[in-house]
C-alpha positions as CSV (number, residue, x, y, z in Angstrom):
1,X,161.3,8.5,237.5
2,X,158.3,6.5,238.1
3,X,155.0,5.5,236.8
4,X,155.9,5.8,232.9
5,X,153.7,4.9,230.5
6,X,154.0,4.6,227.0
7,X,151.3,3.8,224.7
8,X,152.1,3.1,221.2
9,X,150.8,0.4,217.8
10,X,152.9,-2.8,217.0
11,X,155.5,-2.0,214.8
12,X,155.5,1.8,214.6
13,X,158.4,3.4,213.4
14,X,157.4,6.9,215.4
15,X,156.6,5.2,218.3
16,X,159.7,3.3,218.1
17,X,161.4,6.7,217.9
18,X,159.7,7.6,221.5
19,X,160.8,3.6,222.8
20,X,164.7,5.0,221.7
21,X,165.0,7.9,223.3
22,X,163.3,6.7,226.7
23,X,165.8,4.0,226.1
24,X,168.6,6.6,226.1
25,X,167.7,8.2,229.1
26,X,167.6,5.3,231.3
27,X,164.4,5.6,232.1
28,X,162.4,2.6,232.6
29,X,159.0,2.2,231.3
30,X,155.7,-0.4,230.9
31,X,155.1,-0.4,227.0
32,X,151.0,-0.6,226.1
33,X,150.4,-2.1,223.2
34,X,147.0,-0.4,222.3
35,X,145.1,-1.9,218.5
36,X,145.9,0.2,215.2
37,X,143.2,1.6,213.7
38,X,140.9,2.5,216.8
39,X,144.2,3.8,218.9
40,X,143.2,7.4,219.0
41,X,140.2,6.4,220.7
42,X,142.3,4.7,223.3
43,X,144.3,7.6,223.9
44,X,141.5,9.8,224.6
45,X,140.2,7.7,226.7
46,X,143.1,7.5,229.1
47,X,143.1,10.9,229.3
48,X,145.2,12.2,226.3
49,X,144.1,15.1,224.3
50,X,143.7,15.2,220.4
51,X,145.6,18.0,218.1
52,X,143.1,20.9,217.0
53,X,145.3,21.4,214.0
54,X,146.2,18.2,212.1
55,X,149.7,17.7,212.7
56,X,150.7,15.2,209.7
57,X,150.1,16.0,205.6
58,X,150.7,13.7,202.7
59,X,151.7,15.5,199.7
60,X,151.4,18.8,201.4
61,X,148.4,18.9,202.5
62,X,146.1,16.9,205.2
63,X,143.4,14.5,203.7
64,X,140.2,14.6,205.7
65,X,140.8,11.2,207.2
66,X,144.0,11.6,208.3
67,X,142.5,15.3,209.7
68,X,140.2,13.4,211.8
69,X,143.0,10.6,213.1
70,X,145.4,13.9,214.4
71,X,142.2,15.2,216.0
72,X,141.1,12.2,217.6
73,X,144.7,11.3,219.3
74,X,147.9,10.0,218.5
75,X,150.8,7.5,219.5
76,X,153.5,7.6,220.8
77,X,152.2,9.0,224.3
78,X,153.6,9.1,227.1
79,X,152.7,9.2,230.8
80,X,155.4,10.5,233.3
81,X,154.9,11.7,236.5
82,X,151.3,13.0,236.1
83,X,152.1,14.2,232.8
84,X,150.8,13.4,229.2
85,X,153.1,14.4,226.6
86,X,152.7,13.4,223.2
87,X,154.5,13.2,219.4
88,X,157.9,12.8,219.7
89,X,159.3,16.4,219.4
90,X,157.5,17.4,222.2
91,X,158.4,13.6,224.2
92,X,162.1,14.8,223.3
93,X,162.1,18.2,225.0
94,X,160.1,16.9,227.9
95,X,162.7,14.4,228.6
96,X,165.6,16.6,228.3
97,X,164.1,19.1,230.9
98,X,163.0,16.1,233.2
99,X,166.2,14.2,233.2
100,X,169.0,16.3,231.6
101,X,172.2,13.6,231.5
102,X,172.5,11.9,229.0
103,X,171.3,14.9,226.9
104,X,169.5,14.3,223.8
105,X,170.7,16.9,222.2
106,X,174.6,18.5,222.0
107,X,175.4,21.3,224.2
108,X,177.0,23.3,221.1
109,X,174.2,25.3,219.8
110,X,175.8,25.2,216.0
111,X,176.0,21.3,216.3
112,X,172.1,21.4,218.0
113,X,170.8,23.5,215.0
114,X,172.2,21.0,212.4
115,X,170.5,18.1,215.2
116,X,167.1,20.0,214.9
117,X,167.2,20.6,211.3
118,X,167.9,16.9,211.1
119,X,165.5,15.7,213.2
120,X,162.5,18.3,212.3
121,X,163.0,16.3,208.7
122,X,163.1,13.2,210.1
123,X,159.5,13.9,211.9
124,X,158.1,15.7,208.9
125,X,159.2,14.4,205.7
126,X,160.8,11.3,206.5
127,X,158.5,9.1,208.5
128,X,155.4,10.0,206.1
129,X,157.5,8.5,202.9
130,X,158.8,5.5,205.0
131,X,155.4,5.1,205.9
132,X,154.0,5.3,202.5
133,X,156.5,3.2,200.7
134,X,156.1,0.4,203.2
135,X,152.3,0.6,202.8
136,X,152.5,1.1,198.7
137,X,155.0,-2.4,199.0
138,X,152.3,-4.1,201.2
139,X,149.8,-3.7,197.4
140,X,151.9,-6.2,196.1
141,X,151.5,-8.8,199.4
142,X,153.4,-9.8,202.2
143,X,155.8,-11.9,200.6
144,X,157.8,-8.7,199.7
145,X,158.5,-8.6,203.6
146,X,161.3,-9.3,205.7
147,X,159.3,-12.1,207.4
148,X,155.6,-11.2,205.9
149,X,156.1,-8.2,208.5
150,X,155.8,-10.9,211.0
151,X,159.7,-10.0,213.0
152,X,162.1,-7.5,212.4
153,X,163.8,-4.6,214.0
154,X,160.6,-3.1,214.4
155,X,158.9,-6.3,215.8
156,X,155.5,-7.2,213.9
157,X,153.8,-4.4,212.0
158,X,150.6,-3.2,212.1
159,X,149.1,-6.2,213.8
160,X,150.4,-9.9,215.5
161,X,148.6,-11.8,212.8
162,X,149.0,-11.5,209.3
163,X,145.1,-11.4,208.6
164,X,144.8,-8.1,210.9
165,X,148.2,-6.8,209.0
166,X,146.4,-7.3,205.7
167,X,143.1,-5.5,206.9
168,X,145.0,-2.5,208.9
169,X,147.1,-2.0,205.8
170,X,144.2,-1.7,203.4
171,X,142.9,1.3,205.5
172,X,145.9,3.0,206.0
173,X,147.1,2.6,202.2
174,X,143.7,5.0,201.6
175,X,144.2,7.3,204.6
176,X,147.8,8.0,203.3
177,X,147.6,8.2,199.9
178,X,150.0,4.8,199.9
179,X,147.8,3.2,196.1
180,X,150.3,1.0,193.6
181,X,149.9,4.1,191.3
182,X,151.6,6.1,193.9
183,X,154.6,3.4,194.3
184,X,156.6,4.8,191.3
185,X,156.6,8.5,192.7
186,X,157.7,7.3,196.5
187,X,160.4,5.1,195.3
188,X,162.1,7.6,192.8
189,X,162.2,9.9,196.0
190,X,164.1,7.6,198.2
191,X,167.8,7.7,196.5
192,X,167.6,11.4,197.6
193,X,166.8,11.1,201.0
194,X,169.1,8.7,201.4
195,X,172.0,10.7,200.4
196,X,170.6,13.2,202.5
197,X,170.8,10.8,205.6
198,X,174.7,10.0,204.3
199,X,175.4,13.5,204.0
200,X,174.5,14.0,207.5
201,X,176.5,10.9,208.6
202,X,179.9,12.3,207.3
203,X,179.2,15.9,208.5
204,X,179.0,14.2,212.4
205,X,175.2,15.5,212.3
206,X,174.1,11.4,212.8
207,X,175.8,8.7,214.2
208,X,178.0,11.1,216.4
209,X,179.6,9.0,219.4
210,X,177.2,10.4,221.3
211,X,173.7,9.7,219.7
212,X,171.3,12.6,219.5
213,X,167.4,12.6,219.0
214,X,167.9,12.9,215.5
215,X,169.4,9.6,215.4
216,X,166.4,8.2,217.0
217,X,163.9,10.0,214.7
218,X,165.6,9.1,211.7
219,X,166.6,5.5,212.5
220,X,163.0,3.9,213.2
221,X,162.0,5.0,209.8
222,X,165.0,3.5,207.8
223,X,164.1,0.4,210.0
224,X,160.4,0.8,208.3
225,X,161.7,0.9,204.9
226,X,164.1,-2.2,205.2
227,X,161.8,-4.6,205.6
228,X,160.8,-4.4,202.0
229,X,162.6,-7.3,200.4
230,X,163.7,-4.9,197.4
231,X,164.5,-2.0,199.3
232,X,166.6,-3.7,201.8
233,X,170.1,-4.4,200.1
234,X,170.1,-0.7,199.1
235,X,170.0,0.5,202.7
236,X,172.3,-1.7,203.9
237,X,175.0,-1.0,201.6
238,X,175.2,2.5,202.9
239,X,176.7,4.9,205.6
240,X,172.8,4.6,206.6
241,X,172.6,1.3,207.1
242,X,175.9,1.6,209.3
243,X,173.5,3.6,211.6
244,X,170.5,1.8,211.2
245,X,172.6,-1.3,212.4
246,X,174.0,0.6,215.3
247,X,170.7,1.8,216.5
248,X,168.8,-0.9,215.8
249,X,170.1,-4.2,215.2
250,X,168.5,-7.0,213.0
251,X,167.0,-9.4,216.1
252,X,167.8,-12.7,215.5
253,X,165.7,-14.7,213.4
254,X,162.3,-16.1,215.0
C-alpha cells in the first residue's frame, strides 16, 4: 500500500491505538504530528469530514464542547489510497478488508464476538476514564508523571514542552469533565476495569498469541494511565501490565 497518511496529537492513547494496528499490518506509513487543541481544524482542512452525531460522552452524555470537537473532526485519521477513514473502529475494518493477513481479528466468530465486545469497551468506556484520570492527575502538577509527561510509552503528551502540556491540559480537564472533585469518582472505578482487562487476559480474549484489535484498543489506554506515578505500580503488578509490556514496552529512559 502506498501513500498512507496518519494524522494524529503527541501522546494520544487513541491514536496510538490506530499507530498499532497499522504497525500490525505491515503497512508503512508517514506519521503527522498535527497541534492539540486546534486539530479538528486541521483535519478538515485536509479533507477529512467531522461526525454529525458526537461520537464520545463523559458521564453519559456529550457536553457541548466536546459536541462541537466530534463535529469539527477528529484524530486518528488516516489517508490510504485515496481514502479518509477515521476513529479507530472504522480504521480497523478498513484495514482488514484492504490487507486481510495478518487479520486483526480471529477467524472463529465466537472468539471475534468476545474480540468486539472487548474492543467496543475499550473505545467506549475505556479510553474516556484513562483519559480523564490522567487529566484529573495533571490538577495536582506534572511531578505526578512518569517524566513530567515529557517520555514514555506514549512519547510526550499533549504537547513537546511542558508549558504547552500545562495549557492543553487545562482545556481539556474542562471539556472532559477531568476537575480534582472528579478524581475520587474516576479512581474508585479503575480496580474494576482492571479486573475486567485480567478477566479477559485468562479467558484468551487479550494477549492471545496472535494479537487482535482489541489488544491494540485496550493497550494504549493502560499506557495513558501508567504514567501517573501513583497509578503505575498497580498496573504493573497485574496480568495487564504483562500485556501492556508486550505491546508497548517502557522506551528506555531519555
Amino acid at each position: 500500500m502506498e501513500r498512507t497518511t496518519l494524522y494524529v496529537i503527541p501522546g494520544s492513547h487513541a491514536c496510538r491505538s490506530a499507530m498499532l494496528m497499522l504497525e500490525h499490518k505491515g503497512i508503512d506509513y508517514r506519521l503527522v504530528e498535527l497541534f492539540t487543541g486546534p486539530h479538528p481544524l486541521a483535519v478538515r482542512v485536509r479533507g477529512f469530514p467531522g461526525h454529525r452525531t458526537p461520537i464520545r460522552q463523559v458521564d453519559g452524555r456529550t457536553p457541548r464542547p466536546l459536541a462541537m470537537l466530534d463535529r469539527g473532526g477528529t484524530v486518528p485519521a488516516l489517508r490510504i489510497e485515496g481514502e479518509r477513514i477515521q476513529t479507530n473502529h472504522e480504521i480497523a475494518r478498513f484495514l482488514d478488508r484492504a490487507q486481510s493477513e495478518p487479520s486483526l481479528f480471529p477467524a472463529d466468530p465466537r472468539q471475534r464476538g468476545a474480540v468486539e465486545d472487548a474492543e467496543r469497551w475499550g473505545d467506549e468506556v475505556f479510553q474516556m476514564a484513562a483519559r480523564r484520570i490522567a487529566l484529573a492527575g495533571a490538577v495536582h502538577g506534572l511531578e505526578g508523571f512518569h517524566e513530567r509527561g515529557n517520555h514514555g510509552r506514549l512519547g510526550p503528551l499533549l504537547a513537546s514542552s511542558e508549558t504547552a502540556r500545562k495549557f492543553a491540559s487545562r482545556g481539556a480537564r474542562t471539556i472532559f469533565r477531568a476537575s480534582a472533585g472528579k478524581e475520587k469518582e474516576l479512581l474508585d472505578a479503575l480496580p474494576a476495569m482492571l479486573d475486567q482487562i485480567d478477566a479477559w487476559i485468562a479467558a484468551g480474549v487479550l494477549g492471545a498469541d496472535q494479537l487482535s484489535v482489541a489488544d491494540f484498543m485496550i493497550v494504549p489506554s493502560l499506557a495513558l494511565i501508567s504514567y501517573r506515578l501513583d497509578l503505575r505500580p498497580g498496573i504493573e503488578a497485574r496480568p495487564a501490565g504483562e500485556l501492556l509490556e508486550r505491546v508497548l514496552p517502557e522506551p528506555a529512559s531519555s
